[in-house]
Each structure stands twice: as C-alpha cells, then as structure tokens.
C-alpha positions in Angstrom: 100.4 104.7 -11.7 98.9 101.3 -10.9 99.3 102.0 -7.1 97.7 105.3 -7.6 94.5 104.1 -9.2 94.3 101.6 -6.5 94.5 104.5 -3.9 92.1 106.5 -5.2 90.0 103.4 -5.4 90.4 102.3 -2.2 89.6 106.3 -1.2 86.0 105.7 -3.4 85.2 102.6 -1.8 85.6 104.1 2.0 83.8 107.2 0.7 80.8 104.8 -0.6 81.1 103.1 3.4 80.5 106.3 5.2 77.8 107.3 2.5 76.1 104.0 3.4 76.2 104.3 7.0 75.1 108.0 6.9 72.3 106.3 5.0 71.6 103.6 7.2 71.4 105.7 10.3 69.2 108.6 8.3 66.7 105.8 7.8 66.8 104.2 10.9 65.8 107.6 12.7 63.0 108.7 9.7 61.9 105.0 9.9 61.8 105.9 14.1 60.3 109.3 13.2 57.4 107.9 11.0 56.6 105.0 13.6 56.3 107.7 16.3 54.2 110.5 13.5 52.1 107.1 13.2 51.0 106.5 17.1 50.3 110.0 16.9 48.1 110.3 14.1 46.5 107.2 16.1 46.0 109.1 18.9 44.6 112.0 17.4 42.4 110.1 15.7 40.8 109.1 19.3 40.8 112.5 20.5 38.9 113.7 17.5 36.1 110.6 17.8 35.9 111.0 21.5 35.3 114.8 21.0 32.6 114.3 18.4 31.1 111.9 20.7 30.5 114.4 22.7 29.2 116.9 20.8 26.9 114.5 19.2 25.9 113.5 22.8 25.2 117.4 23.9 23.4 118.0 21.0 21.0 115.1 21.8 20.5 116.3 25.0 19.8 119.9 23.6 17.1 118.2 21.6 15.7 117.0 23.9 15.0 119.4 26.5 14.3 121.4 23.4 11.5 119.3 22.8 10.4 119.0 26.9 10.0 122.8 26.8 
C-alpha cells in the first residue's frame, strides 16, 4: 500500500510539473501578447494625434480664407 501512495504521489507531483510549465509558457506568450497590444496602442496613439493635427490644421486654413473672402 505504502508503494501505492507513493505512486500516485509521484503521478501528482509530475501532473503539478506539466501544469506549471503549461503555465509558464501561457504567460510567457500573454506577457509577449500584451507587450506587442502595448506598441500598438502606442502607435495608434500617434496616428490618432497626427490625424487631429491635421484636421486642426485644415480647419485653420478654412478660417482663414473664410475670413479673406
């Protein structure tokens, strides 16, 4: 019986080893998968200030040949 508990023991502890390393390598790639969601967000950021640059700079010019006429 004692060899049996041991068994199933040692069948827990290899269970609990693949679990971890699942784990590890789920967070490595979400860790990889946030960095990458990050830069993007960055770079959307840009895009969206560079675009309202521009509008903000069409709509001076609109003014002003608004006010010309």
């Amino acid at each position: 019986m004692a060899s049996f508990d041991i068994d199933q023991f040692e069948h827990g502890v290899e269970h609990l080893l693949h679990l971890c390393q699942r784990l590890q390598e789920e967070n490595a790639s979400l860790r990889a998968r946030q960095e990458a969601l990050a830069a993007e967000r960055g770079d959307l950021i840009e895009k969206t200030e560079q675009a309202r640059s521009r509008v903000e700079a069409m709509l001076s010019r609109l003014r002003a040949m608004e006010e010309s006429l």
